[in-house]
C-alpha positions as CSV (number, residue, x, y, z in Angstrom):
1,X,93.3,113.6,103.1
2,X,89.8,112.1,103.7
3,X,88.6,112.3,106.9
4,X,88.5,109.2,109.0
5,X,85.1,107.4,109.2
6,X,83.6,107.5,112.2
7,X,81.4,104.8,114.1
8,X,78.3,105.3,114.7
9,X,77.3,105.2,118.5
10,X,77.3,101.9,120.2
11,X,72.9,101.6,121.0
12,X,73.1,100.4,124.9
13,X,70.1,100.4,127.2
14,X,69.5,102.7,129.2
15,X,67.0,101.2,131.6
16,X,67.7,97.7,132.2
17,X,66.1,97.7,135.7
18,X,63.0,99.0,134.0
19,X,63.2,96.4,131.1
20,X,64.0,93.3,134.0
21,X,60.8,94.8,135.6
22,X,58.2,94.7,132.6
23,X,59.1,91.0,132.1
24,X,58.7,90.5,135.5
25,X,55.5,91.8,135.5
26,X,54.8,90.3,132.0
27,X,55.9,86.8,133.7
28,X,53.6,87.1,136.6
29,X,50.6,88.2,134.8
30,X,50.8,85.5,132.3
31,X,51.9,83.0,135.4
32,X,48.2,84.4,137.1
33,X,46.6,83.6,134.3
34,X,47.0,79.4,134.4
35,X,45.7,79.0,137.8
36,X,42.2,80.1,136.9
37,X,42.8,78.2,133.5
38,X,43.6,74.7,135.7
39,X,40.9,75.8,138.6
40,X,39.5,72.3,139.9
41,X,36.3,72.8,138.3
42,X,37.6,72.9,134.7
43,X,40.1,70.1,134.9
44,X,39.1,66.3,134.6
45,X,41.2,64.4,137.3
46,X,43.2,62.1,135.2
47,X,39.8,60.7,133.5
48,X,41.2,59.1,130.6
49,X,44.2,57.6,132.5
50,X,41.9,56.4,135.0
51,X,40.2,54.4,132.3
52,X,43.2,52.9,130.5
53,X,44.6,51.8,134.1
54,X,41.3,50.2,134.9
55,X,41.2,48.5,131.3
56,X,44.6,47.1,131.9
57,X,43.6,45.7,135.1
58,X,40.9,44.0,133.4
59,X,43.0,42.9,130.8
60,X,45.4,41.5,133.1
61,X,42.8,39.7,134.6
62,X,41.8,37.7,131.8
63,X,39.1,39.7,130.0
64,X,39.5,40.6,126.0
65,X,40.4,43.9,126.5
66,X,38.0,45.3,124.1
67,X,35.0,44.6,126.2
68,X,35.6,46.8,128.7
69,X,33.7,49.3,129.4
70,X,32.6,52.3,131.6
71,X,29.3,54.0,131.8
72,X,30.3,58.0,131.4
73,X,27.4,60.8,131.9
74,X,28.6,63.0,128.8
75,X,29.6,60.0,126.1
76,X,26.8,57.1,127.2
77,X,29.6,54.5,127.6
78,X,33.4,54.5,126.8
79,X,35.8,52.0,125.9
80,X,39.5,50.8,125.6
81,X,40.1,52.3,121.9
82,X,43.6,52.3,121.2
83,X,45.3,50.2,119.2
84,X,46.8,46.6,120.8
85,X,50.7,47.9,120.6
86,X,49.5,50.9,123.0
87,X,48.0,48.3,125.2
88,X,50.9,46.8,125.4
89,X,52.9,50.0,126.4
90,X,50.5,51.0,129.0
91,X,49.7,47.5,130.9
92,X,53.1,47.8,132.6
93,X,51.8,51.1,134.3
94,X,49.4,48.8,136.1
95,X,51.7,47.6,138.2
96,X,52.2,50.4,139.7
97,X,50.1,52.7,142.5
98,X,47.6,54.8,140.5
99,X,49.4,58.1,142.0
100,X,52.9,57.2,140.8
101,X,51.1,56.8,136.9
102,X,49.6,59.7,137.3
103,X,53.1,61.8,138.6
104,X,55.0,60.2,135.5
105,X,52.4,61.1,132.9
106,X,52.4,64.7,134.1
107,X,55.7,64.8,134.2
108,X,56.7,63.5,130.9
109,X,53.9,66.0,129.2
110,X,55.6,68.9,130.6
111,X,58.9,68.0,129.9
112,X,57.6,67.7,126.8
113,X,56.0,70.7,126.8
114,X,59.0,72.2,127.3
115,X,61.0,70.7,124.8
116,X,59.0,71.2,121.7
117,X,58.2,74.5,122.6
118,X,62.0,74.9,122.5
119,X,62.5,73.2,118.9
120,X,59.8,75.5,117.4
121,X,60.6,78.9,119.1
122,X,64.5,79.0,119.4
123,X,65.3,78.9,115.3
124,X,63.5,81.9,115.4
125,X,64.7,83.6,118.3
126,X,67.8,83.1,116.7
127,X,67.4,84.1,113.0
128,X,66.1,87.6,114.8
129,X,69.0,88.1,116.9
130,X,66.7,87.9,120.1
131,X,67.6,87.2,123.8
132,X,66.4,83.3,124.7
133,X,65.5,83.3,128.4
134,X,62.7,86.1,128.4
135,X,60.5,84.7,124.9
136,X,61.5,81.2,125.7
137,X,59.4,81.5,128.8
138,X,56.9,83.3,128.0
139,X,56.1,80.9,125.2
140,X,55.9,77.3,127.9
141,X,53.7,79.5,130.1
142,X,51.3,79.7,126.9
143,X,51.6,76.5,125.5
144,X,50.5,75.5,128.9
145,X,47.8,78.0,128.8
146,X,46.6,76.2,125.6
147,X,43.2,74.7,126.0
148,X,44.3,71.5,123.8
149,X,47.5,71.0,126.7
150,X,45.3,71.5,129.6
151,X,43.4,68.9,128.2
152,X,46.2,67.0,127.6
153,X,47.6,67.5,130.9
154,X,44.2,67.1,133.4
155,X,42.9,64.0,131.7
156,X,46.1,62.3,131.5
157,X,46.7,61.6,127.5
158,X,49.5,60.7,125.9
159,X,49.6,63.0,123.1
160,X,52.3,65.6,124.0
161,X,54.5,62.2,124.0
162,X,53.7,61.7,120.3
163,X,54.0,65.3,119.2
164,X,57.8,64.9,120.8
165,X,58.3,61.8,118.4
166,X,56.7,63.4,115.2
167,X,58.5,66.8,116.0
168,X,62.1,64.9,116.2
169,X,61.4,63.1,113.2
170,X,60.0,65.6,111.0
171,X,62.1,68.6,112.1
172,X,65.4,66.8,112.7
173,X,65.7,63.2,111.1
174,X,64.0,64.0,107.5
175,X,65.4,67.3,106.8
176,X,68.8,66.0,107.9
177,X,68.5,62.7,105.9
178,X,69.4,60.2,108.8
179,X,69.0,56.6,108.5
180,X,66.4,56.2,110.9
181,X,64.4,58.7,109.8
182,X,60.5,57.7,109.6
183,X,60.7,55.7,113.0
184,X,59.2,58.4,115.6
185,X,56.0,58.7,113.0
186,X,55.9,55.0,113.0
187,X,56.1,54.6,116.6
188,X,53.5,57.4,117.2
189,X,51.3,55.9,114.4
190,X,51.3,52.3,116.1
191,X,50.0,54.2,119.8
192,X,47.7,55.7,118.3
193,X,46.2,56.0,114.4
194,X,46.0,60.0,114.0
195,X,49.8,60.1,113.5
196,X,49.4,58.4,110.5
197,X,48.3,61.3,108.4
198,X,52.5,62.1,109.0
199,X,53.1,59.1,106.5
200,X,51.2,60.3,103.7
201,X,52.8,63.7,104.2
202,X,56.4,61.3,103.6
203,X,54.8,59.8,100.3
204,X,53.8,63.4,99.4
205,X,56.5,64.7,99.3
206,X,58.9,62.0,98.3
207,X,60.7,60.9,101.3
208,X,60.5,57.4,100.4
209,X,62.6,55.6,102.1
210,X,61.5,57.9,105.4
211,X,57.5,56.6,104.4
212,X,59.3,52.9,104.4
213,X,61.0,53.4,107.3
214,X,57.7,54.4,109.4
215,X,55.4,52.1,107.7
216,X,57.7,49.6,108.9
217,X,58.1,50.3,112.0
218,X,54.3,50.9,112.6
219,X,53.8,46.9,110.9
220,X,56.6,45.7,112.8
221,X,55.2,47.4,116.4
222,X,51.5,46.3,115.3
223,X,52.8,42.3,114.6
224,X,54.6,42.5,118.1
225,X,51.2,43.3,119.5
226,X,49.6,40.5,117.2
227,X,51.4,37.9,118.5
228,X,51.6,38.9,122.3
229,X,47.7,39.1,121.9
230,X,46.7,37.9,118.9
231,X,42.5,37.9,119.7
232,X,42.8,41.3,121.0
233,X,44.6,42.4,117.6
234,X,42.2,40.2,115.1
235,X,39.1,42.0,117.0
236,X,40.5,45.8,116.8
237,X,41.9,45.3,113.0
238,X,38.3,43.6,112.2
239,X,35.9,45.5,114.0
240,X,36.5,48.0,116.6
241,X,38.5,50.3,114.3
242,X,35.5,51.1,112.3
243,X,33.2,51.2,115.0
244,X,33.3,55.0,115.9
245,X,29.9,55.2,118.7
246,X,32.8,53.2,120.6
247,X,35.1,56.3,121.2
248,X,32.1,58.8,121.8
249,X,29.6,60.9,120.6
250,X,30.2,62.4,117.4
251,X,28.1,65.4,117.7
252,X,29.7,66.1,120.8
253,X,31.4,70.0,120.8
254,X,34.9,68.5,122.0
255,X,35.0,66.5,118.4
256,X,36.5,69.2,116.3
257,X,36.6,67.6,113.0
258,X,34.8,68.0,109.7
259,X,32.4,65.1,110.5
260,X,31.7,66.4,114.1
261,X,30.7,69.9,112.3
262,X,28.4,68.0,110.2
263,X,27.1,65.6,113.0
264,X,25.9,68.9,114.5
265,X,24.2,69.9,111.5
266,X,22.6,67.2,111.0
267,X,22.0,65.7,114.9
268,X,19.4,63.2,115.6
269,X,20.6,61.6,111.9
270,X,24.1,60.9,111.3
271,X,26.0,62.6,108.7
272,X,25.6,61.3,104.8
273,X,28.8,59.3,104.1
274,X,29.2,60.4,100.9
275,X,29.3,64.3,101.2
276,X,31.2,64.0,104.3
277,X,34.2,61.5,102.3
278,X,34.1,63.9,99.3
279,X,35.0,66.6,102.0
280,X,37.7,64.7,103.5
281,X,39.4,63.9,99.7
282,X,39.2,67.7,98.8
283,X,40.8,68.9,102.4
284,X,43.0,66.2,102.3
285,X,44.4,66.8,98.7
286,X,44.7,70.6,99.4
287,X,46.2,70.7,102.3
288,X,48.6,67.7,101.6
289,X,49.7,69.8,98.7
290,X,50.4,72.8,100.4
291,X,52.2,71.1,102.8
292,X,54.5,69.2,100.1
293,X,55.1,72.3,98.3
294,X,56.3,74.0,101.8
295,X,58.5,70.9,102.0
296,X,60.2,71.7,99.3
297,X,60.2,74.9,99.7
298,X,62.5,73.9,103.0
299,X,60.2,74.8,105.2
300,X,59.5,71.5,107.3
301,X,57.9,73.1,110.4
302,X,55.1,74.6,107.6
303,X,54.8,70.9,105.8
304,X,54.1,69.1,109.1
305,X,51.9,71.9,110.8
306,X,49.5,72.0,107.6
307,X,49.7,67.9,107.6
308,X,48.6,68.4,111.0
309,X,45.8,70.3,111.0
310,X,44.8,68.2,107.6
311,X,44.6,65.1,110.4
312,X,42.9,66.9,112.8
313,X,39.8,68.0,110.1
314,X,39.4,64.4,108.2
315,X,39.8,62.2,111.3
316,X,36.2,61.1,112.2
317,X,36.5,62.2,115.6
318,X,39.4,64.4,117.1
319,X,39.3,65.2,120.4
320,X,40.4,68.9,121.4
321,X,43.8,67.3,123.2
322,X,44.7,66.1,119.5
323,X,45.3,69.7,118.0
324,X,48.6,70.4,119.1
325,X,49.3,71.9,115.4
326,X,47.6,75.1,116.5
327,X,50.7,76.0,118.7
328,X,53.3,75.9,115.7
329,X,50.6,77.9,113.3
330,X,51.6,80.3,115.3
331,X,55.1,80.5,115.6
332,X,55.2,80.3,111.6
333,X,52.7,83.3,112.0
334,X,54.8,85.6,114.5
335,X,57.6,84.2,112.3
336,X,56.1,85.6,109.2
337,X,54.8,89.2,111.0
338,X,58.9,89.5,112.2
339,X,60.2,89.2,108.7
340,X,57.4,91.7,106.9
341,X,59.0,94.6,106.3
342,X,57.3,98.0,107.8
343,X,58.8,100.7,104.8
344,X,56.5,100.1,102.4
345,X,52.8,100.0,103.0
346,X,52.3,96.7,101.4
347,X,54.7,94.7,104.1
348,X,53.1,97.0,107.3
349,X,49.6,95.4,105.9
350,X,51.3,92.0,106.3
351,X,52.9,92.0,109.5
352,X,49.5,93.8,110.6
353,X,47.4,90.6,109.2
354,X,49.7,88.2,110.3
355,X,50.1,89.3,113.9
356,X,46.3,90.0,114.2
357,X,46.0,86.1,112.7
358,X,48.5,85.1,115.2
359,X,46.7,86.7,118.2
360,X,43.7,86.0,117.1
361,X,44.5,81.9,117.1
362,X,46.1,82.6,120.2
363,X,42.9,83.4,122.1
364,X,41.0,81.3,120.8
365,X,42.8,78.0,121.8
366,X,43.0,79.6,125.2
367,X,40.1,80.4,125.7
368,X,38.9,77.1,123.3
369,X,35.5,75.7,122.9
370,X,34.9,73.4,125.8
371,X,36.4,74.7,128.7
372,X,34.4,77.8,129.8
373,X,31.2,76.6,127.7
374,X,28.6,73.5,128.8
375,X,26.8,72.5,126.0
376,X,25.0,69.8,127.9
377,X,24.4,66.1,127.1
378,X,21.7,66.5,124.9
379,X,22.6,66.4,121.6
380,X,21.1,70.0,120.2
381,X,21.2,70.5,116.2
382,X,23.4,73.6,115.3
383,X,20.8,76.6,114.0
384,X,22.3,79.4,115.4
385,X,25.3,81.2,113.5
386,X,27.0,82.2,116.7
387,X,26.3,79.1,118.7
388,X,27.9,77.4,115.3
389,X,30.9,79.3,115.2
390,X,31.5,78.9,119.0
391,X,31.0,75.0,118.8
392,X,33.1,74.7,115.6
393,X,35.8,77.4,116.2
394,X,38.7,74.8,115.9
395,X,37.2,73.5,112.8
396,X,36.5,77.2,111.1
397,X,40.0,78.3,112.6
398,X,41.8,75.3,110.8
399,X,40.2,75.5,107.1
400,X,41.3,78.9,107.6
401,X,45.1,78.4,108.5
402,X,45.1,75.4,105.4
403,X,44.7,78.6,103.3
404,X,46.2,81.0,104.6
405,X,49.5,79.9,106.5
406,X,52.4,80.8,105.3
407,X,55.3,78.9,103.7
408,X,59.1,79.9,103.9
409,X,62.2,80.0,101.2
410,X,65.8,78.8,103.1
411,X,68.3,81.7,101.8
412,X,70.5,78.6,102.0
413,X,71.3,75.1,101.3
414,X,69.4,72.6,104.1
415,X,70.5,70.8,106.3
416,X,69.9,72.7,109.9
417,X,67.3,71.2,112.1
418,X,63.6,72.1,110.5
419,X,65.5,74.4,108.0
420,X,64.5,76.8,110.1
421,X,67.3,79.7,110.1
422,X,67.5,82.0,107.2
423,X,64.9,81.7,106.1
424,X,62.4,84.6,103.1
425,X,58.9,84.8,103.4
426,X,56.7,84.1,100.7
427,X,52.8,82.3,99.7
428,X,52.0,79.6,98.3
């Protein structure tokens, strides 16, 4: 009679004090880090806040909104630039004391914060069987350390806001067919324009009636604007769209786009038009494709991280608080290392590359290219190959991730949220 088979021993830990106490440790250290990260001389005091308060106000008091201006040591002068439909959004703000504006904003960006960081790193926490609480943590306490959210955060944007609407669209509404799919990209394109790269990602890969539904809503949000303040909205559809010396400099080192790499080439002459446009249509038809082919691949967080990073390098000027897409780069990176198998040599080179990728993005958006670096206000051409890479690390580090991010294969039919469980790793 064959013997009967016998279990194999139940794994238990045995030194959970110890374990509790690294992550403590881990915790804190991380924790110590985000003081010296948000110390008072590296922060900007609600700057950009400040300015669309103080525009509202001279909105409110009869002034076309478009003329206001403010004198700014770094830029030369800045301006109200946002489309009418934000204007509209913000001017109720007004109303209130500058310190209560300033409270919500901050608020509602970490809560943010905190919410897409939970929608991009639980899937995966899950499909690996890992406890929640400890990498859950971890990961808001380095989303926070990110130099694109403390920029966010101490000049008082709105962006973290819109990456909550394009997330919940793109992750949860498109994947999962709803109705009203399309309408956080719409909303988020009608605030403010870089969201719209999102509907050419719809058109690309084929959700039509989600590319209706956000063109729509972004018309229909842009008409209410047009006929609350119908001037404003002739003069910014007309003119001040185009008119890019209104936003900035754009040799400056916080624009981080293809066109501020080539403005600091070229610095005191502007970049040629023509080069720069035949860049943006190659980048743009690259790294749309990719991210189509990830989309139907069932990989959405992929599709909308490469459409990201696609808007952040053919917008003529994106500011270091717009590149967000960094931060789910690499979760699909640690995602990818996880899964690479280490019994064959071939998959322990992989999860080798991909982690060294991952922490190698990682510093760099911590560490980032403005915060711990004054390049001055005089606009110096580009010669040296370090002092190039340092001004144009977000620029180098995104042409990289086009190529080389990787896209994943559901095991199963889709339908969860981002299609994120389950999920084989493959290339393009």
């Amino acid at each position: 009679m064959p013997a009967e088979p016998v279990a194999p021993p139940a794994v238990t830990d045995d030194d959970p004090g110890g374990r509790t106490a690294r992550r403590l440790v881990a915790l804190v250290a991380i924790a110590a880090v985000l003081p010296v990260l948000y110390w008072p001389g590296r922060v900007h005091n609600f700057f950009d806040l400040k300015i669309y308060m103080r525009a509202m106000d001279w909105w409110a008091a009869g002034h076309p909104l478009y003329d206001y201006v403010q004198p700014d040591r770094v830029q030369g002068a800045l301006y109200f630039t946002y489309p009418p439909f934000a204007a509209l959004l913000l001017r109720p703000f007004a109303l209130l004391p500058l310190g209560v504006t300033v409270a919500i904003f901050t608020v509602l960006t970490l809560l943010g914060v905190v919410l897409t960081t939970w929608w991009l790193v639980r899937p995966v926490l899950d499909r690996h069987d890992l406890h929640r609480g400890f990498p859950l943590v971890v990961a808001v306490l380095l989303v926070l350390a990110v130099e694109s959210t403390r920029e966010t955060l101490t000049f008082g944007q709105i962006n973290m806001l819109l990456v909550v609407l394009i997330l919940a669209d793109l992750l949860f509404a498109v994947p999962g067919g709803r109705r009203w799919a399309g309408l956080g990209v719409g909303l988020a394109t009608a605030v403010k324009l870089f969201p719209g790269i999102f509907i050419l990602y719809l058109l690309a890969t084929r959700r039509w009636r989600a590319a209706l539904v956000a063109s729509a809503t972004a018309a229909l949000a842009t008409l209410l604007a047009a006929a609350v303040a119908p001037a404003d909205s002739w003069r910014f559809w007309t003119h001040e769209l185009w008119a890019t010396d209104r936003v900035g400099r754009t040799d400056y080192t916080g624009n981080q786009s293809l066109f501020g790499l080539l403005s600091r080439l070229t610095v005191p002459e502007k970049p040629a038009q023509v080069p720069w446009l035949l860049l943006v249509l190659a980048v743009t038809g690259y790294g749309l494709w990719r991210a189509a082919r990830a989309a139907r691949a069932g990989d959405a967080l992929a599709g909308l991280t490469l459409t990201g990073l696609v808007g952040g390098l053919v917008s003529p000027i994106t500011w270091t608080h717009h590149l967000y897409w960094f931060i789910p780069a690499v979760v699909l990176l640690v995602d990818a290392a996880l899964d690479s198998g280490r019994d064959t040599p071939a998959g322990a080179r992989r999860r080798r590359w991909l982690l060294t990728l991952a922490v190698g993005t990682t510093f760099v958006i911590i560490y980032g290219v403005v915060t711990f670096e004054d390049w001055g206000i005089t606009p110096v051409r580009t010669d040296d190959p370090g002092e190039f890479v340092a001004r144009n690390a977000y620029v180098l580090l995104s042409l990289l991730l086009l190529v080389v991010l990787p896209t994943r294969r559901p095991t199963r039919a889709p339908g969860t949220p981002g299609n994120m469980h389950q999920l084989d790793r493959t290339r393009d």
